[in-house]
C-alpha positions in Angstrom: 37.5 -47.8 -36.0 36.6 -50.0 -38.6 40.2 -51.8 -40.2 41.2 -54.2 -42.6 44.6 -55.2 -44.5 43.8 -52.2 -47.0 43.6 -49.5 -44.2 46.6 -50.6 -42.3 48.7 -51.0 -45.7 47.6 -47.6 -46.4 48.9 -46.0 -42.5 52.3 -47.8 -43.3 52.5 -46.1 -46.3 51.3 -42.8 -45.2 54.4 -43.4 -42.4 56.8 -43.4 -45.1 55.9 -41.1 -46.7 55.1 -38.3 -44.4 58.3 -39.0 -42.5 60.3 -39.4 -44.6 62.7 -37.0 -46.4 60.5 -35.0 -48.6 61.5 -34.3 -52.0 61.0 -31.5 -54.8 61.1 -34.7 -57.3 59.4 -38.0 -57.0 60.7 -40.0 -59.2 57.8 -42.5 -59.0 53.5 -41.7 -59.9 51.4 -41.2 -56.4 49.7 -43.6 -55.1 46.6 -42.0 -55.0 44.8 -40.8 -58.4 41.4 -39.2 -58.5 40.3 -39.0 -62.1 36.9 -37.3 -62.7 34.8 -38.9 -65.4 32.4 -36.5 -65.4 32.3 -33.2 -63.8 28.4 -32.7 -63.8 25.6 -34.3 -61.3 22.1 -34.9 -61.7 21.4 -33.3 -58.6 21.4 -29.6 -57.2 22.5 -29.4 -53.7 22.2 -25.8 -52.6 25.7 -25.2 -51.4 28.1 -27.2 -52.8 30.9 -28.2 -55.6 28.8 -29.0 -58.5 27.5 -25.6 -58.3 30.6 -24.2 -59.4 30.4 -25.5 -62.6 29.1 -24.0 -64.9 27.8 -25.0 -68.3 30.9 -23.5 -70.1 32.5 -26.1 -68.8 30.9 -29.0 -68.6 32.1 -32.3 -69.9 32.3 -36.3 -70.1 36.0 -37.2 -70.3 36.4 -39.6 -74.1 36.9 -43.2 -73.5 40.0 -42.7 -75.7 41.3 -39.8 -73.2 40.5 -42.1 -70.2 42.8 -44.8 -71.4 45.4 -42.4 -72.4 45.7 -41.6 -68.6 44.9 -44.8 -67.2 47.5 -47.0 -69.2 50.2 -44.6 -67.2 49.0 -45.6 -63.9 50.9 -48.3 -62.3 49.5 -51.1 -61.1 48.3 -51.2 -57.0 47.3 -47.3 -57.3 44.2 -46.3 -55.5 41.6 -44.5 -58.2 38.7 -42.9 -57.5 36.9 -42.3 -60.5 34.9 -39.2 -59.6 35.0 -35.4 -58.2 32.5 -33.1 -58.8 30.3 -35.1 -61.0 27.6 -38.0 -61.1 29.8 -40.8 -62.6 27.3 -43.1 -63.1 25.9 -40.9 -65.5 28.7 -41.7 -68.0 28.0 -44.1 -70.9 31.3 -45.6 -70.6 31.6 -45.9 -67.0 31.5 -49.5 -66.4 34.4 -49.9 -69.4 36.4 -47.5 -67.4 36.1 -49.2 -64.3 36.6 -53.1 -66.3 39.9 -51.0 -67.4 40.9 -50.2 -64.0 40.9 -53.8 -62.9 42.5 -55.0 -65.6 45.4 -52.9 -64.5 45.4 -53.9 -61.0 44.1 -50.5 -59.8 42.4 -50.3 -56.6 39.1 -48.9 -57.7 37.1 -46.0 -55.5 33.2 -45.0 -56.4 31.1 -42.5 -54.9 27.3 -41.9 -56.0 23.7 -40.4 -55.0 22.5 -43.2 -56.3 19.7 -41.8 -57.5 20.2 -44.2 -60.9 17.6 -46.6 -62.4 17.9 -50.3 -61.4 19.5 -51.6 -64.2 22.4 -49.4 -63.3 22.7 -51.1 -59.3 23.1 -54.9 -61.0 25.9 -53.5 -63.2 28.1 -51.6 -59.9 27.5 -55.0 -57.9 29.2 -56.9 -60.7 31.7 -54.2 -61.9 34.8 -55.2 -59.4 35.2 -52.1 -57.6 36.6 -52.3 -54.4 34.7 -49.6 -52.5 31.5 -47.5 -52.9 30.0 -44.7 -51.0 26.7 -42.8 -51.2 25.5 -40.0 -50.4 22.3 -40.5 -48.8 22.0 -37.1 -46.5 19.0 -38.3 -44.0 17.4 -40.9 -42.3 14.1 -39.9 -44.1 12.4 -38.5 -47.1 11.7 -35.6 -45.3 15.1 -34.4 -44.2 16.9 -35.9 -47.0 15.4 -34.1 -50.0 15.9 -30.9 -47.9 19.7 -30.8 -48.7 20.1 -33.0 -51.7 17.6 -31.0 -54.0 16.2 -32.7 -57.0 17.1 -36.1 -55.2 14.8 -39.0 -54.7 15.0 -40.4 -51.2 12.8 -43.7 -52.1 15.3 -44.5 -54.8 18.7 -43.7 -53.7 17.8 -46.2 -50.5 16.2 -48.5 -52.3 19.0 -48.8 -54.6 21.4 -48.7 -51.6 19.9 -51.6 -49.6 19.7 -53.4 -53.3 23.9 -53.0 -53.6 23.7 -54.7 -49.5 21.4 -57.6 -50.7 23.7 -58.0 -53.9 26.5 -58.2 -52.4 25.6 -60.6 -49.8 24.0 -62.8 -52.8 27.1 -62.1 -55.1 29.6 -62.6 -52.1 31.1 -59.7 -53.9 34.7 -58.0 -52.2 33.6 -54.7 -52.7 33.1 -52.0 -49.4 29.8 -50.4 -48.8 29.2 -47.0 -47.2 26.5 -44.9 -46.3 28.0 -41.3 -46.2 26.3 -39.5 -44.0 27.1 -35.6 -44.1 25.3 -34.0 -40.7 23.5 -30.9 -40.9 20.9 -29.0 -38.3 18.0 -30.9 -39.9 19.3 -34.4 -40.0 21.5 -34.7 -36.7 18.2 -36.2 -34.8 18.3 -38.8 -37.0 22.3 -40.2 -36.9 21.2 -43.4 -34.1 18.4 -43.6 -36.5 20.8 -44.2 -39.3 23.1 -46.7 -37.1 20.0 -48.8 -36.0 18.9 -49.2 -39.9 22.2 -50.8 -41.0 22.4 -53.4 -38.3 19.8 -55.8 -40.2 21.3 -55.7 -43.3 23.0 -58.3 -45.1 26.9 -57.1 -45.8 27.5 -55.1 -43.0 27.7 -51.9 -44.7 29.3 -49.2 -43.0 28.3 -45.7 -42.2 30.2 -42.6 -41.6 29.5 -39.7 -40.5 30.5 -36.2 -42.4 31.0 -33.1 -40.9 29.4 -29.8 -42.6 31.3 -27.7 -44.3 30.8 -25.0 -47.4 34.2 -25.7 -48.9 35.6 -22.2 -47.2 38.9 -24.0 -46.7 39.7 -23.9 -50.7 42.4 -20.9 -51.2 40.7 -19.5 -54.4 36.9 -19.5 -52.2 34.9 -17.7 -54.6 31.7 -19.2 -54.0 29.8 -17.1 -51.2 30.3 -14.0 -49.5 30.2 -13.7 -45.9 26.9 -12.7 -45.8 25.3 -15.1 -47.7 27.7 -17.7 -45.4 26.6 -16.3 -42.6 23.0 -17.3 -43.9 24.1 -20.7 -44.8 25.8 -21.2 -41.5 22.4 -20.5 -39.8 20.1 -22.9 -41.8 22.2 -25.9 -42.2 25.5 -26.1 -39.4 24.3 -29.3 -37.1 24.3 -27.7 -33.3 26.7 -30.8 -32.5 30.1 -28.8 -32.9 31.7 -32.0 -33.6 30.4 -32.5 -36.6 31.8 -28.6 -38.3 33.9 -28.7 -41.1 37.4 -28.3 -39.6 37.8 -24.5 -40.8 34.5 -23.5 -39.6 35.1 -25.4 -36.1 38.9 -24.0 -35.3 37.6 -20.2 -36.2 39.7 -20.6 -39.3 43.0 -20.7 -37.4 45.5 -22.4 -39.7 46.5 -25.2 -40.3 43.2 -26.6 -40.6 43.4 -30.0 -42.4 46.5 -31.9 -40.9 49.5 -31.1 -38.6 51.3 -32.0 -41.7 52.9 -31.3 -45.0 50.3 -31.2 -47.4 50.1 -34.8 -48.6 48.3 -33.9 -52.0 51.7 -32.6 -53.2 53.7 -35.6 -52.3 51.8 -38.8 -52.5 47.8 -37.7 -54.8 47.3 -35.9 -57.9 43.7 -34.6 -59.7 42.9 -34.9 -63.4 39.6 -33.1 -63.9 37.0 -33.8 -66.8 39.2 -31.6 -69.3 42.1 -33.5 -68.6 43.3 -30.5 -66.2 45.7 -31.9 -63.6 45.4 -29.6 -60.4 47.2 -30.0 -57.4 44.6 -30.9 -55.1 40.7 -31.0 -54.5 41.0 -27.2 -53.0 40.3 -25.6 -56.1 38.9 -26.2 -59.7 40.2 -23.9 -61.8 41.9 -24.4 -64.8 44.3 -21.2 -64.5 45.8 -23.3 -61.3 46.4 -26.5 -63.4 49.8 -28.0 -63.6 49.0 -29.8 -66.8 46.9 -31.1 -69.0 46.9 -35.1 -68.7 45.6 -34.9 -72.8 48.6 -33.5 -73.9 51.8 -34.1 -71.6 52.6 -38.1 -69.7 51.9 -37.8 -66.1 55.4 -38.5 -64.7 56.3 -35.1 -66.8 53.5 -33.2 -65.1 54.6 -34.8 -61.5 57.6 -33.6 -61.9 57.6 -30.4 -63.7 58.4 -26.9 -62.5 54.8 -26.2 -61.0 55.3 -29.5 -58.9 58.5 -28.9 -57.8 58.5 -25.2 -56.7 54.9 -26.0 -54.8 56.5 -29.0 -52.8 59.6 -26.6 -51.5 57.1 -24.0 -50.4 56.1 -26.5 -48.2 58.9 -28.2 -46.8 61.4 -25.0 -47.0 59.9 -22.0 -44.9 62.7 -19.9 -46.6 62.0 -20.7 -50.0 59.9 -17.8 -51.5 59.7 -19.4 -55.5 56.0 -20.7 -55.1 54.2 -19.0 -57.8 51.3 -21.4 -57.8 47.4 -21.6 -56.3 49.8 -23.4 -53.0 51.2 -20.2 -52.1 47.8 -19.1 -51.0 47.0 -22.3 -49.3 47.5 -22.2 -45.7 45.6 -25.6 -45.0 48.9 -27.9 -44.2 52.2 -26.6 -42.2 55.1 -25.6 -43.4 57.7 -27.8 -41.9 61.9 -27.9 -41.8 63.5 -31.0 -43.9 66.0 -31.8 -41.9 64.3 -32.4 -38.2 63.0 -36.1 -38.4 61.6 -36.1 -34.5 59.3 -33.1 -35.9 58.0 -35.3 -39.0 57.2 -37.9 -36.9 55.6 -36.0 -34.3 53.3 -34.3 -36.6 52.9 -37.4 -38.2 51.4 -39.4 -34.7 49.5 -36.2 -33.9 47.9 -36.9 -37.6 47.4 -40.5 -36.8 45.5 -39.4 -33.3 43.2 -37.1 -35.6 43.0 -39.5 -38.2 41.4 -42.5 -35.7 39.4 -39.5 -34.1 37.8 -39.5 -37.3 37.6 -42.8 -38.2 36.1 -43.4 -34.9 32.9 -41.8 -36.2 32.6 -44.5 -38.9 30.9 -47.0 -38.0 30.7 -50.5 -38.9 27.4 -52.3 -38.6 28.3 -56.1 -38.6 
């Protein structure tokens, strides 16, 4: 498992707050934001998020919008500035992120870097703190299978441009290859490994397991027929590397042995200012807010919040009329038993290295 002071910061607070006494209100923002610049891609991946949305809604979030929201965000908060879309794509991207550092936020990217070159010079300068991409394949071949209308030539040119930058620029910032294993690119995984270890920053790789979003309590997107098709052309044969749902036969609870820690310690502002309550879903009829029109803290705390967080830490209480009652990814689990908490919480941990173990860090 690859660690540094960030990653053991974050376990200590994940501790906390996962043993801790949970609480209906939080009197304090979360720790983790993830505010979506832009909730459309220049890609077309054949099964996933940014297929389901559609046109109608469509949208770059205003610069003026953006720094409504972000001057509410205290400082030390991890931000990741993208969801569904291609955030490079917006105009005012690298203002937002010069925003971000100016109020101490810890800054998260994620890109197919499939962006001109101009673009590459401006992320290794921009003071981010981590960047991912999602380069599918160790070759042009398997790669522009699954990411359709991608450019494998580009998006690892541009990638090994970002290692020799930030080797030349000594810049802080994290880089990742993200990896997401499917039946025609699991040959290829040592393949992968063996082309990091000449570069120049150490970047790391890791390793995603497949997955149609099946877990998300209003799934809409396929029927079982046409999953059952999808299963078939791209689910790797290595059963380790099945989404969760698909690889526990959709038993529940099939995220974490643990209160659901979107709830309690993240919060989602979509493109339209939408805040929902996790990444499980996308629509606006389960928002809890819109970010454009009421201050975060409100929204945090407000009825929606508060009857969502019982359901989950009461198994009596039977108020939850939100998108959470139908989401049986997370336990519910007793408030008062603290040997329980923690005990979910280690066997959390355990899962949590389990999965970091397949990250892998090349230097």
């Amino acid at each position: 498992m690859y660690i540094n002071k960030r990653i053991i910061k974050n376990l200590i607070s994940d501790y906390k707050s996962r043993t801790s006494k949970p609480r209906a209100i939080i009197r304090e923002l979360p720790k983790n934001v993830l505010l979506e610049p832009i909730n459309y891609c220049n890609l077309r991946c054949p099964v996933y998020s940014t297929s389901r949305i559609g046109k109608d809604i469509q949208r770059l979030m205003t610069l003026d919008e953006y720094k409504m929201i972000i001057n509410q965000i205290p400082a030390g908060t991890n931000v990741s500035l993208y969801l569904y879309g291609e955030s490079f794509l917006h105009p005012d991207i690298f203002e937002m992120i010069s925003l971000a550092k100016k109020q101490n936020l810890n800054v998260y990217m994620h890109s197919n870097l499939n962006l001109e070159n101009s673009v590459i010079q401006k992320i290794a300068k921009s003071g981010i703190d981590l960047i991912s991409a999602s380069i599918d394949g160790a070759s042009k071949e398997t790669y522009e299978k699954f990411r359709k209308k991608g450019n494998y030539e580009l998006a690892w040119s541009n990638f090994l441009e970002l290692d020799r930058l930030k080797a030349e620029l000594n810049a802080n910032f994290t880089l990742v290859w993200q990896f997401i294993v499917n039946k025609n690119n699991e040959h290829e995984m040592d393949k992968a490994v063996e082309m990091l270890k000449s570069m120049k920053s150490s970047p790391r790789i890791s390793f995603i397991p497949m997955g149609f979003r099946e877990e998300m309590p209003d799934y809409y997107q396929f029927n079982k027929e046409q999953l059952n098709i999808l299963y078939e052309r791209w689910l790797p044969e290595n059963k380790e590397y099945l989404n969760p749902y698909i690889k526990n036969n959709c038993n529940p609870p099939v995220v974490d042995n643990t209160i659901c820690n979107f709830l309690f310690d993240t919060t989602l502002i979509t493109a339209n200012g939408d805040v929902l309550p996790c990444c499980f879903t996308y629509q606006k009829k389960h928002s809890f807010g819109n970010a454009f029109e009421t201050p975060l803290l409100e929204i945090w705390n407000n009825k929606a919040y508060q009857t969502s967080r019982k359901f989950f830490f009461d198994k009596e209480f039977k108020g939850c009329n939100t998108i959470c009652a139908n989401c049986d990814n997370f336990i519910r689990i007793e408030t008062k038993n603290v040997f329980i908490r923690n005990y979910y919480f280690l066997i959390w941990l355990l899962k949590k290295f389990k999965m970091k173990s397949k990250e892998i860090a090349t230097g």
